[in-house]
ChimeraX commands (.cxc) that place a marker at each C-alpha (Angstrom):
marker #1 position 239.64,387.11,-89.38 radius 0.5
marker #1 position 235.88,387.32,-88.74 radius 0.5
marker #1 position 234.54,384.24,-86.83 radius 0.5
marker #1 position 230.60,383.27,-87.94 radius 0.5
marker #1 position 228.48,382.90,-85.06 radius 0.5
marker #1 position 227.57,379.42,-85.28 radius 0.5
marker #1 position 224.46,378.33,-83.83 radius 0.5
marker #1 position 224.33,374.25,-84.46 radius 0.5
marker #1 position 220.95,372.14,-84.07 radius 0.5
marker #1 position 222.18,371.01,-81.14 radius 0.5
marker #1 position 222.50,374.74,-79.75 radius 0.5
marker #1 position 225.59,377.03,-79.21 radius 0.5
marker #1 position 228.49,375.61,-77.71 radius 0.5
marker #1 position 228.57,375.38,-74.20 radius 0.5
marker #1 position 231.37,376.49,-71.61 radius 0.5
marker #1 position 232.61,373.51,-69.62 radius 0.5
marker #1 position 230.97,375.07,-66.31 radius 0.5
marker #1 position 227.48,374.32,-68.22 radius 0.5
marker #1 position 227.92,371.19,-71.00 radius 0.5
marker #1 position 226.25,369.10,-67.74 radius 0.5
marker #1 position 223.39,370.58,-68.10 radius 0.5
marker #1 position 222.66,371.35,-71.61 radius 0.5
marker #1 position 220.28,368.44,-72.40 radius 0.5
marker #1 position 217.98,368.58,-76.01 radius 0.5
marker #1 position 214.85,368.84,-74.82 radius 0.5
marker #1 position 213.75,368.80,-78.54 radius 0.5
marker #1 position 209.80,367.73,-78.64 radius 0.5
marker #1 position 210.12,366.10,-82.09 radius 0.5
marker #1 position 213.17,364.03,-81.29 radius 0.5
marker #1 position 211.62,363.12,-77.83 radius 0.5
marker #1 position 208.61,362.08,-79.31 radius 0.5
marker #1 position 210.46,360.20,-82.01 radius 0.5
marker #1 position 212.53,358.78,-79.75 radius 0.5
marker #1 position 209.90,357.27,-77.49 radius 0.5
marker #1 position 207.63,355.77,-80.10 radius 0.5
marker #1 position 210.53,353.56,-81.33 radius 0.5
marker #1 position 211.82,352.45,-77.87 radius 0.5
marker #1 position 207.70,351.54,-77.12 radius 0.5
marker #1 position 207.60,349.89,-80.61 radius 0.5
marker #1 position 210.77,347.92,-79.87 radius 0.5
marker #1 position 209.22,346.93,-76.17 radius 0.5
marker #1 position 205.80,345.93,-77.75 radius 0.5
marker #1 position 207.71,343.76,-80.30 radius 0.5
marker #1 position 209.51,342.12,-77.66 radius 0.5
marker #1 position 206.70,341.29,-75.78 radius 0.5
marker #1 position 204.84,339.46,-78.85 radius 0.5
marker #1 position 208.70,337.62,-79.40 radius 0.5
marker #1 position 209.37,339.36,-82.56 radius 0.5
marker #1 position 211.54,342.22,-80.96 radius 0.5
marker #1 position 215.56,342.08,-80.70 radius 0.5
marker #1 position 216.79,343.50,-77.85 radius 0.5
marker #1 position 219.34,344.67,-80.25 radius 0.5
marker #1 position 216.92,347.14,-81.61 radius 0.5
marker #1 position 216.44,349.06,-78.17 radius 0.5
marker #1 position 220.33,349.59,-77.78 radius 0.5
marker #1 position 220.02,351.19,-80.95 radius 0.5
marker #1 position 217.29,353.70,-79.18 radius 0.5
marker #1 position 219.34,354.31,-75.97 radius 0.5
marker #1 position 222.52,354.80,-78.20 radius 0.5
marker #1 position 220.49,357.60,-80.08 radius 0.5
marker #1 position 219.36,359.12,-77.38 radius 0.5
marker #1 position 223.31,359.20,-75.73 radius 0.5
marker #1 position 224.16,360.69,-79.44 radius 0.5
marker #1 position 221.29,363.71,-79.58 radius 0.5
marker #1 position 219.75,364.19,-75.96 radius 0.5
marker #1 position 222.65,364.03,-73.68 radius 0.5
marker #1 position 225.28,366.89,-73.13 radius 0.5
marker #1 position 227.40,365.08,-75.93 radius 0.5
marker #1 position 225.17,366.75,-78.24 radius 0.5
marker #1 position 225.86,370.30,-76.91 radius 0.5
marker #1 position 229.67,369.34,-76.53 radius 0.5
marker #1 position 229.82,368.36,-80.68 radius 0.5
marker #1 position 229.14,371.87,-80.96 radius 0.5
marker #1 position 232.27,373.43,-79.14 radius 0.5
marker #1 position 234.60,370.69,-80.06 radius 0.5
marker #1 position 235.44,368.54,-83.48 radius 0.5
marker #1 position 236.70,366.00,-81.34 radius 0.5
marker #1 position 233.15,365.34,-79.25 radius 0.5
marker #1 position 231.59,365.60,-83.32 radius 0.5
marker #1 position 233.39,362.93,-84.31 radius 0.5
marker #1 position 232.67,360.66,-81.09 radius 0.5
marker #1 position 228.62,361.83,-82.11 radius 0.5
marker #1 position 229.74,360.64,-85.55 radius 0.5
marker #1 position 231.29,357.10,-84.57 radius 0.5
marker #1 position 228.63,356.13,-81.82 radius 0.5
marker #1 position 226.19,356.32,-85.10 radius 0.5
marker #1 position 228.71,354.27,-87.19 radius 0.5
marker #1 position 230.09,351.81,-84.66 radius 0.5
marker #1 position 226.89,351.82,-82.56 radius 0.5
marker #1 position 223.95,352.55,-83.17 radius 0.5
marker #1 position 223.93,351.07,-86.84 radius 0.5
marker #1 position 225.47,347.06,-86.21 radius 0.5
marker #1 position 222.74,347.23,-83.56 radius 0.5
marker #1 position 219.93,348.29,-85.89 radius 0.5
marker #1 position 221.57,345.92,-89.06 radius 0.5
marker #1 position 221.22,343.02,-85.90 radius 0.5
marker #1 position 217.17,343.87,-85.17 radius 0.5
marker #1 position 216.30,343.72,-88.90 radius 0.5
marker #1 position 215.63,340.67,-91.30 radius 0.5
marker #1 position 218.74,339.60,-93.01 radius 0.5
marker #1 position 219.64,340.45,-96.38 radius 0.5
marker #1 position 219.34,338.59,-99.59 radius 0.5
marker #1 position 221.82,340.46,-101.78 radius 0.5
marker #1 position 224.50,341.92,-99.60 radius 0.5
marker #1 position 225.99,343.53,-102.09 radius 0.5
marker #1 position 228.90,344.69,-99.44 radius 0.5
marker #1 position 231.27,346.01,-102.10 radius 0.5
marker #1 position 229.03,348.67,-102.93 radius 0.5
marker #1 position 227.88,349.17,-99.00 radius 0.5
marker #1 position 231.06,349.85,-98.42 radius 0.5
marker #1 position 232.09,352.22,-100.68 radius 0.5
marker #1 position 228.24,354.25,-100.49 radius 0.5
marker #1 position 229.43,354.30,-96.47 radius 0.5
marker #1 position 232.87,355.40,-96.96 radius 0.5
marker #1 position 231.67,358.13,-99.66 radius 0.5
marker #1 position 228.83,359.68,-97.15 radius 0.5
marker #1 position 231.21,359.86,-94.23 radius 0.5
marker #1 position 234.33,361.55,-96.43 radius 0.5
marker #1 position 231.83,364.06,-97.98 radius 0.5
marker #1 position 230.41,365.09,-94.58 radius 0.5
marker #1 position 233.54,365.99,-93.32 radius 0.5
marker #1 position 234.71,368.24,-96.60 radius 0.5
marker #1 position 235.33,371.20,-94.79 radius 0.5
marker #1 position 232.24,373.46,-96.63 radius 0.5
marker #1 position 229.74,370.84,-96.16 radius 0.5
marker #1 position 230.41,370.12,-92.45 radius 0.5
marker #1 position 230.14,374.02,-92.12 radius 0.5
marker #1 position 227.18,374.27,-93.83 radius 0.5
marker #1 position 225.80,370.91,-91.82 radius 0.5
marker #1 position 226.40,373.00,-88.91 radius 0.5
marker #1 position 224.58,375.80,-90.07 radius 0.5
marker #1 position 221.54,374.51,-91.09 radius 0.5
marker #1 position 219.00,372.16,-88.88 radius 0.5
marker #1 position 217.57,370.81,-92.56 radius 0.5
marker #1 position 221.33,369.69,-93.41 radius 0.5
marker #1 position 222.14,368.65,-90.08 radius 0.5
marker #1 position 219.63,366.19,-90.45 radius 0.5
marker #1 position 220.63,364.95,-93.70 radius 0.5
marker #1 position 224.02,364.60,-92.83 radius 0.5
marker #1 position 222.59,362.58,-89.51 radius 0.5
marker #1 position 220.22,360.06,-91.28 radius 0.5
marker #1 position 222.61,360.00,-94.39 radius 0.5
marker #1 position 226.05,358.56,-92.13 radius 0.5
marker #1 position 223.54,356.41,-90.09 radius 0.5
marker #1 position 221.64,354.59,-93.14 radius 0.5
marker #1 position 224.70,354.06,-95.07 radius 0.5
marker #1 position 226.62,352.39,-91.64 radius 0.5
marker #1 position 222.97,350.21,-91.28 radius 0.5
marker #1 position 223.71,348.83,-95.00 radius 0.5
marker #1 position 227.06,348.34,-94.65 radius 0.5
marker #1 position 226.52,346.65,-91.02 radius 0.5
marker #1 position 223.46,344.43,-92.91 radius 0.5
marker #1 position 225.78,343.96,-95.47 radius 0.5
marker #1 position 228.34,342.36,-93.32 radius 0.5
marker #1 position 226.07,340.25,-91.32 radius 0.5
marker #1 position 224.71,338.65,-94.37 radius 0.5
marker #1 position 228.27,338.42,-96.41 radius 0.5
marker #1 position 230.33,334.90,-96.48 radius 0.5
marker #1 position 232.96,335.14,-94.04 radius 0.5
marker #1 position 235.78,336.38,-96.42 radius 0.5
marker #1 position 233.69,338.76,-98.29 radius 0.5
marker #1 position 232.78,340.32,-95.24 radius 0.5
marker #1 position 236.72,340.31,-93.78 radius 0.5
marker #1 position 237.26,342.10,-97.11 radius 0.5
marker #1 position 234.58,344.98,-96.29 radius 0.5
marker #1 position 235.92,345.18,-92.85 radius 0.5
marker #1 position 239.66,345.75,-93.58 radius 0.5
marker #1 position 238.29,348.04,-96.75 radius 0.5
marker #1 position 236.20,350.02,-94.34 radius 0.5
marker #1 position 239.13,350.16,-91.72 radius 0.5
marker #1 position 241.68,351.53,-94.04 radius 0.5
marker #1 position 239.25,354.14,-95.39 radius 0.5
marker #1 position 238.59,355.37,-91.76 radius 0.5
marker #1 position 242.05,355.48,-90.77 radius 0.5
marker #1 position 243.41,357.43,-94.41 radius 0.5
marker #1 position 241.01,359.92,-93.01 radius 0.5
marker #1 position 242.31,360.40,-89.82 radius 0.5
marker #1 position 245.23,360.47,-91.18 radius 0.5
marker #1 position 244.63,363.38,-93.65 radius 0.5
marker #1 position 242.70,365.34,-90.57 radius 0.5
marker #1 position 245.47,364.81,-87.97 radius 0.5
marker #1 position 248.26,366.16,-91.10 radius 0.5
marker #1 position 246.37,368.68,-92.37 radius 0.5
marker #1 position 248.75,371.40,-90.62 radius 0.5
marker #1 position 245.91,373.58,-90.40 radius 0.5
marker #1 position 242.80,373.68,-88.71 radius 0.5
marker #1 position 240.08,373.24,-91.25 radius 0.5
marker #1 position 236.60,373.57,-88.94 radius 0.5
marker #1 position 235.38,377.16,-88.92 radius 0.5
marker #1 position 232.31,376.33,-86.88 radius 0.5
marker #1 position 234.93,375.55,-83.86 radius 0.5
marker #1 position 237.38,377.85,-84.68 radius 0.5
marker #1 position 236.49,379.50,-81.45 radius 0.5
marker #1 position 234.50,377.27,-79.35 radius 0.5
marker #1 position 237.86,374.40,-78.95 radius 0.5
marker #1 position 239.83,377.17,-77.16 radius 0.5
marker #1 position 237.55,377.51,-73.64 radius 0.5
marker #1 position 238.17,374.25,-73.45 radius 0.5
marker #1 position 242.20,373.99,-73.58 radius 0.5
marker #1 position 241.94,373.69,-77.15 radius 0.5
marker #1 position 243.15,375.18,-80.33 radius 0.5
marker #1 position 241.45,374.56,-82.91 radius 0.5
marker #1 position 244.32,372.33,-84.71 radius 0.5
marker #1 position 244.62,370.14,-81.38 radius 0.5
marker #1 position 240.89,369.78,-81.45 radius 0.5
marker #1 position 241.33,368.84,-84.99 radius 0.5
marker #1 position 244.24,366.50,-84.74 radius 0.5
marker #1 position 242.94,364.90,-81.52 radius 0.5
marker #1 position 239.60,363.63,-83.83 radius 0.5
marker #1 position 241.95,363.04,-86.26 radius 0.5
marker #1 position 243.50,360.37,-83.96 radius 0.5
marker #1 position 240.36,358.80,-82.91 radius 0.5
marker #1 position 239.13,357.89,-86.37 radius 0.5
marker #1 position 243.09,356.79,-87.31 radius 0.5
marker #1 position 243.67,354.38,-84.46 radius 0.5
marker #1 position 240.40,353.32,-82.26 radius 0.5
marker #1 position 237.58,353.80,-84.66 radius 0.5
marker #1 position 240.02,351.67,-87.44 radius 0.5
marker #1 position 240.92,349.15,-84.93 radius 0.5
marker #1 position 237.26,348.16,-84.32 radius 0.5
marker #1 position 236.51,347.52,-87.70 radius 0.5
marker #1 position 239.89,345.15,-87.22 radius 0.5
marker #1 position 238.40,343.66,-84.46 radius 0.5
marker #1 position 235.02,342.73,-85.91 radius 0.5
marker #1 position 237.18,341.10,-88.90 radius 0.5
marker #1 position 239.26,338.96,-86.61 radius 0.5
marker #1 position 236.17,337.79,-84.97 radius 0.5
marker #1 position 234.92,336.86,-88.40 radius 0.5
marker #1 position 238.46,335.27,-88.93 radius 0.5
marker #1 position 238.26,333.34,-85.84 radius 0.5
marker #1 position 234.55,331.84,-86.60 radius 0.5
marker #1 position 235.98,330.13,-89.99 radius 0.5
marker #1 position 238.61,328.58,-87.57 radius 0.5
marker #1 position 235.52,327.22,-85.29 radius 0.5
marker #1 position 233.92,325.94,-87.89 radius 0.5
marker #1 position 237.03,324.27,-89.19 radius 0.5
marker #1 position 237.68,322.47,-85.73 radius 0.5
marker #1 position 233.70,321.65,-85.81 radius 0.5
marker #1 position 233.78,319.75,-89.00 radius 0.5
marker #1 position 237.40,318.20,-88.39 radius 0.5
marker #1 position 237.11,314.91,-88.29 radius 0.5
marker #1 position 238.35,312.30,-85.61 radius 0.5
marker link #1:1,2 radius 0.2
marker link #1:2,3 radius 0.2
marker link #1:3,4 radius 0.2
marker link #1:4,5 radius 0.2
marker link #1:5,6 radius 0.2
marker link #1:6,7 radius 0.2
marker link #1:7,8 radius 0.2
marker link #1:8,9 radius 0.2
marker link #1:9,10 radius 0.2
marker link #1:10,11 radius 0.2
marker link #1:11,12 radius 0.2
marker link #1:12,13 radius 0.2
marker link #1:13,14 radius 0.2
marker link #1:14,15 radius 0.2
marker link #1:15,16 radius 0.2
marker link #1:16,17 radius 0.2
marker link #1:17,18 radius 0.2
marker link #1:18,19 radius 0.2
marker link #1:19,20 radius 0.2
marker link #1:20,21 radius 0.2
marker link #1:21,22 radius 0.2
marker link #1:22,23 radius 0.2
marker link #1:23,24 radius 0.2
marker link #1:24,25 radius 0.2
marker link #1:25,26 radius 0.2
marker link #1:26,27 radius 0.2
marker link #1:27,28 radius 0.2
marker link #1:28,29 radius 0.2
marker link #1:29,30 radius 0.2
marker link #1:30,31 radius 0.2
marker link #1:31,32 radius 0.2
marker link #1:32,33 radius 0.2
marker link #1:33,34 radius 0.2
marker link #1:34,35 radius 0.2
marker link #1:35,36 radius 0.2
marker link #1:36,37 radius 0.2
marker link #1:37,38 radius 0.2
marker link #1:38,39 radius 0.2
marker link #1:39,40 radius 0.2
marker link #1:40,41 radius 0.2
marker link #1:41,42 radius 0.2
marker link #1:42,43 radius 0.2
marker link #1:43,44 radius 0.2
marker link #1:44,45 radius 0.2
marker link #1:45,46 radius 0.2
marker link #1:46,47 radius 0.2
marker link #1:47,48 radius 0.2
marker link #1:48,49 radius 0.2
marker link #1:49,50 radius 0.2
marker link #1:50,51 radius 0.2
marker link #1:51,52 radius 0.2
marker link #1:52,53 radius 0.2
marker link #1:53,54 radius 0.2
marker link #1:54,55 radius 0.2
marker link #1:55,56 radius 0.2
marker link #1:56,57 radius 0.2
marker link #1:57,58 radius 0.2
marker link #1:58,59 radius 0.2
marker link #1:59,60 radius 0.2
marker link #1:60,61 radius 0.2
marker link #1:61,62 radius 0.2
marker link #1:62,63 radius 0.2
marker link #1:63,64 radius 0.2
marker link #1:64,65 radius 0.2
marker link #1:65,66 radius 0.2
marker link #1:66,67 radius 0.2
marker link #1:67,68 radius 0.2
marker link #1:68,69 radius 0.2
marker link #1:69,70 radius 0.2
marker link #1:70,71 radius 0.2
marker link #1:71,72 radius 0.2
marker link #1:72,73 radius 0.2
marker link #1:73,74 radius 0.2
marker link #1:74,75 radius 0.2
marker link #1:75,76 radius 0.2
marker link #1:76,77 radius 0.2
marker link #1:77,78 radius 0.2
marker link #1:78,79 radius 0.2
marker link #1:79,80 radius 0.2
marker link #1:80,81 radius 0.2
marker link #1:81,82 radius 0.2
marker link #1:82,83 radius 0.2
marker link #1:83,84 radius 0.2
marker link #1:84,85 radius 0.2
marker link #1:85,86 radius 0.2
marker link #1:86,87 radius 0.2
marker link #1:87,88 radius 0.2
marker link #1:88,89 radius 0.2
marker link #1:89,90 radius 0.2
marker link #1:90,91 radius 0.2
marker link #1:91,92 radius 0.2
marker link #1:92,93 radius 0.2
marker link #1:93,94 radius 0.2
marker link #1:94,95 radius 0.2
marker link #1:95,96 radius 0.2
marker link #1:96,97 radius 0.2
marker link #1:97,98 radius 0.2
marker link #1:98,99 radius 0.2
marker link #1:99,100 radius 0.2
marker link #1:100,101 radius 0.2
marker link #1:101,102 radius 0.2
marker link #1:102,103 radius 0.2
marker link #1:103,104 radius 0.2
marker link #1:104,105 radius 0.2
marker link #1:105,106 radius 0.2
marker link #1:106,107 radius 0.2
marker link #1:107,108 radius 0.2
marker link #1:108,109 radius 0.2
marker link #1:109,110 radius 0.2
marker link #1:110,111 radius 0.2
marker link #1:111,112 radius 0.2
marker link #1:112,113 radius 0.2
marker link #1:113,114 radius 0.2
marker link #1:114,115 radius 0.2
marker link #1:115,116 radius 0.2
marker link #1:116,117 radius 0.2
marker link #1:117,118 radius 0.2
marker link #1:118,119 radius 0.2
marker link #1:119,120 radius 0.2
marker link #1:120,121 radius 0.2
marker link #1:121,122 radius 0.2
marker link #1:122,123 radius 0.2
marker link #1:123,124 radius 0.2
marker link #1:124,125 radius 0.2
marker link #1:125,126 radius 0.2
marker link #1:126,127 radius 0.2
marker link #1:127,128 radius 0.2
marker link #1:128,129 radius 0.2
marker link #1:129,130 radius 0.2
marker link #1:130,131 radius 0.2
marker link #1:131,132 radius 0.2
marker link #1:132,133 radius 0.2
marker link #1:133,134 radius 0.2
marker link #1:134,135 radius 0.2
marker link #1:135,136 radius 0.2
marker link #1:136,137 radius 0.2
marker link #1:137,138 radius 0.2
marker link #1:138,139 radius 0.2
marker link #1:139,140 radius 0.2
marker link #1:140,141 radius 0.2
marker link #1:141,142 radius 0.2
marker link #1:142,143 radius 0.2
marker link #1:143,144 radius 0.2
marker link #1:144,145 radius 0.2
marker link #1:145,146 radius 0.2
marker link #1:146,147 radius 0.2
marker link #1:147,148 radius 0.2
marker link #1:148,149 radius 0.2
marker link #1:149,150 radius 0.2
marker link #1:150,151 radius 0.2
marker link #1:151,152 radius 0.2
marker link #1:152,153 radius 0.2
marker link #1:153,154 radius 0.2
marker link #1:154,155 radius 0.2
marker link #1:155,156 radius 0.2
marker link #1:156,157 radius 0.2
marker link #1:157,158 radius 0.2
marker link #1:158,159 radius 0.2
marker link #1:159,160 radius 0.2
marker link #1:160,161 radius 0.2
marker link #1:161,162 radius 0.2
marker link #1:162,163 radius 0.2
marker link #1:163,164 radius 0.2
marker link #1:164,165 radius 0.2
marker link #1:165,166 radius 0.2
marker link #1:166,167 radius 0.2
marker link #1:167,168 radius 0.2
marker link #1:168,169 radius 0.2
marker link #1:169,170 radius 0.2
marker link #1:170,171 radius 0.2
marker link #1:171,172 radius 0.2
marker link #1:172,173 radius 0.2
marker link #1:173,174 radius 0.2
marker link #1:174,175 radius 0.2
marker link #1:175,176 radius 0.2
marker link #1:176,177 radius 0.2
marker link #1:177,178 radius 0.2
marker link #1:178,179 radius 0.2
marker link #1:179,180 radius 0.2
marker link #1:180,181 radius 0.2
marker link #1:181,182 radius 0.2
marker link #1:182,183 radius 0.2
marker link #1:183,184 radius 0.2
marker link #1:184,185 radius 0.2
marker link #1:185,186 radius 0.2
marker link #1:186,187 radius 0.2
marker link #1:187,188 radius 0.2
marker link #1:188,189 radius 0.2
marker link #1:189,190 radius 0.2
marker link #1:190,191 radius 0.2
marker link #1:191,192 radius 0.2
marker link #1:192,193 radius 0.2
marker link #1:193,194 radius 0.2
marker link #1:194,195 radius 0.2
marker link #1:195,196 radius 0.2
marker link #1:196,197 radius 0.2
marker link #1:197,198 radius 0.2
marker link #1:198,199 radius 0.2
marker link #1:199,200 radius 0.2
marker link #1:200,201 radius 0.2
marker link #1:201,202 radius 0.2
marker link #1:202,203 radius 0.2
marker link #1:203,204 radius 0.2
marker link #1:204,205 radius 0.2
marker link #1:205,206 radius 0.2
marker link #1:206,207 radius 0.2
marker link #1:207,208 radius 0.2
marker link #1:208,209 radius 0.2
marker link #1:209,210 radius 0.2
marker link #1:210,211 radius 0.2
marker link #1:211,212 radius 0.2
marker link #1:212,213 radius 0.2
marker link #1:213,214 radius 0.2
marker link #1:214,215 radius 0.2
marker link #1:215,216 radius 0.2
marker link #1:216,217 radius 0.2
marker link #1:217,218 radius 0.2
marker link #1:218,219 radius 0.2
marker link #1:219,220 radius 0.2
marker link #1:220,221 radius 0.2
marker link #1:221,222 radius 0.2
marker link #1:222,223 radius 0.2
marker link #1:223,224 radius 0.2
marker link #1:224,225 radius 0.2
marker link #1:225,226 radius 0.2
marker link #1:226,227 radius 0.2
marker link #1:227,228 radius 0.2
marker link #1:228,229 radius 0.2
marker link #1:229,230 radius 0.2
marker link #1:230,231 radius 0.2
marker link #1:231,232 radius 0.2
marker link #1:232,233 radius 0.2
marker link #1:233,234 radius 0.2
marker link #1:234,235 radius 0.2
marker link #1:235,236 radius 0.2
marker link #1:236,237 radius 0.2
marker link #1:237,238 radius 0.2
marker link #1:238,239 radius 0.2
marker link #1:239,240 radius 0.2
marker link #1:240,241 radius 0.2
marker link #1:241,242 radius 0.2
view
């Protein structure tokens, strides 16, 4: 079998004597990065900042500038914690800091999220995604702006619409997990042989991401929905009367 050299944005993959100190030192992103955290600062000082908005910024800069980016290249399992800090993280952070919606439209959120985070993990596109800075990037901005909607989308739904996107969104998550960890094979070429210097085969790597999405990255959409849950209980006991 002939093994492509892979060379991701985020550089090749690193041994685990050297992931420590394989920060991005990309300008662009740098730059990027600093104008928003100053922008969310300045905000804040004039009181129309969220602080919300600057955790977004420092949970971007975890995702791309810190050794986790170097480490997504060796190992499916570190992509897919890249992957979730965008979904779980860094977007209900951003949907917080901006105005809330008028239209929620969650159904269709939900299902626009769900679609964009299958077809990035097809097997040919995620290749090609890690082939390609241009596509790297679109598969970036593309699971991140879908995740801001759908987080939007849920802050500005009625409590059981929102439930309804939640559990949706969990069940999607965890079917695909479910189809990674099963596959039988590994289906990743760009870590085909990066997973085994660190302890790795390739399937493990594959099932062990395959078991993140399935259990923990599910059960926080689960959580967010109880919390939901439990809110139309306090508002119950608010309006009970005595």
């Amino acid at each position: 079998m002939t093994i492509t050299p892979w060379t991701p944005y985020c550089g090749p993959a690193p041994d685990p004597a050297d992931v420590l100190g394989r920060w991005n030192g990309d300008p662009l992103l740098l730059a990027g990065l600093g104008l928003l955290a100053a922008l969310g600062l300045l905000m804040m000082r004039r009181h129309r900042g969220d602080p919300a908005f600057l955790g977004a910024v420092a949970v971007l800069a975890i995702t791309f500038v810190s050794p986790l980016c170097a480490l997504s290249s060796a190992l499916f399992t570190a992509r897919t914690v890249h992957h979730l800090l965008l979904l779980l993280a860094a977007a209900p952070l951003l949907a917080m800091s901006l105005p809330q919606l008028k239209a929620p439209r969650l159904a269709l959120a939900t299902a626009v999220q769900a679609l964009i985070f299958w077809a990035w993990h097809a097997p040919d596109l995620y290749a090609q995604a890690l082939s390609n800075d241009l596509i790297y990037w679109v598969m970036q901005v593309s699971i991140l702006g879908s995740a801001v909607w759908f987080w939007a989308a849920v802050r500005a739904s009625n409590a059981a619409a929102a439930v309804a996107g939640l559990l949706a969104a969990m069940l999607l998550m965890g079917l695909l997990g479910a189809l990674i960890v099963f596959a039988g094979e590994p289906l990743y070429a760009p870590h085909f042989a990066s997973s085994l210097a660190w302890g790795m085969t390739p399937l493990e790597d594959q099932q062990a991401a395959g078991l993140i999405m399935w259990a923990p990255a599910a059960a926080a959409y689960l959580l967010v929905a109880l919390w939901r849950i439990a809110g139309l209980f306090r508002g119950a006991e608010t309006v009970r009367p005595a």
